[in-house]
N, C-alpha and C positions, 0 to 999 in steps of 0.2 A: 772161504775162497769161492766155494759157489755162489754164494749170494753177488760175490763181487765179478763172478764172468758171468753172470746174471745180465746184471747193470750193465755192465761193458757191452754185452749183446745189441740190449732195448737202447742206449744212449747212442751209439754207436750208429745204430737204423736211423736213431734223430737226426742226427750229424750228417750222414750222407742225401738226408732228405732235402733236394734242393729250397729254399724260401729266403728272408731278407737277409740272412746271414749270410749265406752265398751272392746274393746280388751285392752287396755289400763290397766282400771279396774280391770279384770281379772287376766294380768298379774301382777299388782300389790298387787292382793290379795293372789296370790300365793306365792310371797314374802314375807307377811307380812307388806306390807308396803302401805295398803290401804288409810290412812292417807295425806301423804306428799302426792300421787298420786293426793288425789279428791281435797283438798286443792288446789294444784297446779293448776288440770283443773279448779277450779270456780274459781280462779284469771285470769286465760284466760278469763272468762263468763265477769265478771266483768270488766275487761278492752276492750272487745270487747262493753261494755253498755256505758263505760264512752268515748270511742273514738265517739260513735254514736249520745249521749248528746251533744258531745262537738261540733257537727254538722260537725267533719271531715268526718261521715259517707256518707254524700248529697254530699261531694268533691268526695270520690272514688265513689259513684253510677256515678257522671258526666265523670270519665277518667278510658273508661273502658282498658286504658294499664295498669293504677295504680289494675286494679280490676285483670285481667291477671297475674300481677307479681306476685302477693300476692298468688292468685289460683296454681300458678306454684311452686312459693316458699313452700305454708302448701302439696301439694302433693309430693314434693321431698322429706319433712320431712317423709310424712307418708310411703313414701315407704324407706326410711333409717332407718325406726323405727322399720318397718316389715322385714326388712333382717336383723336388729338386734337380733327380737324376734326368727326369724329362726336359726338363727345361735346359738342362747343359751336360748332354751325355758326354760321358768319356772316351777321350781318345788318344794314342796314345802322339801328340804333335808335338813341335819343336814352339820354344816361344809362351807354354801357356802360363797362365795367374801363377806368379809364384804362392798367391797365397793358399790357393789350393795346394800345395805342397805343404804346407805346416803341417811338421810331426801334430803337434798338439791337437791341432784342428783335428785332423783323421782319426788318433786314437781317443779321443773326446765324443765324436760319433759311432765310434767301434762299440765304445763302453754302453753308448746307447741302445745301439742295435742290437746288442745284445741283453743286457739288463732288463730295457724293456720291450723286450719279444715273449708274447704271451705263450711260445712254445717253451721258451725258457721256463714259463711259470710253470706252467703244467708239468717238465720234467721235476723239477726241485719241489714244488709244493705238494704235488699229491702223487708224483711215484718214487721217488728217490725215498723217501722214509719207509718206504715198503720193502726194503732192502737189508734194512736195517735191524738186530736184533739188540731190544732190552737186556735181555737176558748174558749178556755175551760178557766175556772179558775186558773188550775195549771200550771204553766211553761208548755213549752213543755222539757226542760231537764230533768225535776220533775218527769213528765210524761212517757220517757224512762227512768228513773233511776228505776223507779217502776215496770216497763214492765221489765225489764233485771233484778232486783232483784226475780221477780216473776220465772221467768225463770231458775235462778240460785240455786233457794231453791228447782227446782223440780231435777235440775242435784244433787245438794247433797245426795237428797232420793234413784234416782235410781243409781247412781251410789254406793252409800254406798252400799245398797242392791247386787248392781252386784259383786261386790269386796268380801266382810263379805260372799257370797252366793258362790262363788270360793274359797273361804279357805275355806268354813264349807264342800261342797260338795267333793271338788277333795284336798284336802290337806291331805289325808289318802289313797289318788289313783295315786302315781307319777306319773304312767303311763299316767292312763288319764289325768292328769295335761299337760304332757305335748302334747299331742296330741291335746287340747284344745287349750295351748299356739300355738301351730305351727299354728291351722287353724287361732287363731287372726293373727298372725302376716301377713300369706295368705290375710288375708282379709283387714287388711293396706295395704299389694304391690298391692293390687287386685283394692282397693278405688285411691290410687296414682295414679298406670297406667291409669286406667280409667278415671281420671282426665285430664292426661298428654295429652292422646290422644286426650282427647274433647279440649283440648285448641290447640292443634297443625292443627288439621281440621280446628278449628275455624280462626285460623292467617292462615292458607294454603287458606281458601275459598275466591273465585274470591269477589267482592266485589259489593252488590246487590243479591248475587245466595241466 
């Protein structure tokens, strides 16, 4: 039980940590369509826990090209998602695309946003096993299914909260709707790039420096 209010501490700091989860959120709740969004991302939570159960997560912590591509791949998304969000901030009008409204559509990028968010990786690859004890009565799969369900149920809280808290707040301020929108979606190209860079230093640097 300690190890597990442990976890709930450290994940929990993650979670309220604003980044493209949040922007994500936001602009989803500007739409209306907070739902299919948070859904989507805790199906990311959840299949980031059962890849780490299934102890694929010990393979990519071991081949860190497989950790690289993945890093490079969830940063390209977020910075496609952020010149998305610039290109057509959310607002909350009358009349708009109903295709932006597709359940599917939403939690299809929810699942993304989150899945491949290299915060994601970094909780489940290399701290969430450190929670965990061999030695213990429970499985250790048992063991992270519980630590990632723990994890998941505090992303639903804050995340509902951030979404329902953007329609109730800015959903009668277009304006500020979308001036909101434009700075999440700044703040995905901003998480991408800075991503991009650190990984491209990383494969640039001599080897030992």
């Amino acid at each position: 039980m300690s190890s597990l209010a442990a976890f709930w501490v450290l994940s929990f700091l993650f979670v309220i940590t604003p980044g493209a989860d949040w922007a994500y959120a936001i602009s989803a709740g500007l739409r209306g369509r907070v739902t299919p969004a948070i859904v989507g991302m805790l199906f990311g939570h959840l299949a980031a826990t059962a890849v780490v159960a299934a102890g694929v997560g010990t393979l990519l912590a071991g081949a860190p090209v497989a950790l690289t591509v993945l890093t490079v791949a969830g940063a390209t998304y977020l910075v496609w998602l952020g010149v998305g969000t610039l290109r057509k901030p959310s607002a909350p009008i009358a009349g708009e695309d109903p295709a932006a409204r597709s359940w599917a559509r939403w939690a299809a990028k929810g699942a993304g946003v989150s899945g491949l968010n290299p915060k994601v990786f970094l909780l489940f690859l290399a701290l969430l096993p450190q929670f965990t004890d061999p030695s213990a009565s429970w499985p250790l799969w048992w063991q992270i299914g519980v630590l990632g369900s723990v994890h998941t149920a505090s992303c639903a809280v804050v995340y509902t909260i951030v979404g329902v808290g953007a329609r109730t707040v800015l959903g009668a301020r277009p304006r500020a709707a979308r001036i909101v929108t434009r700075l999440s979606g700044a703040a995905m190209i901003g998480i991408g790039a800075f991503l991009l860079v650190e990984q491209l230093i990383h494969v640039t640097r001599p080897a030992g420096a």
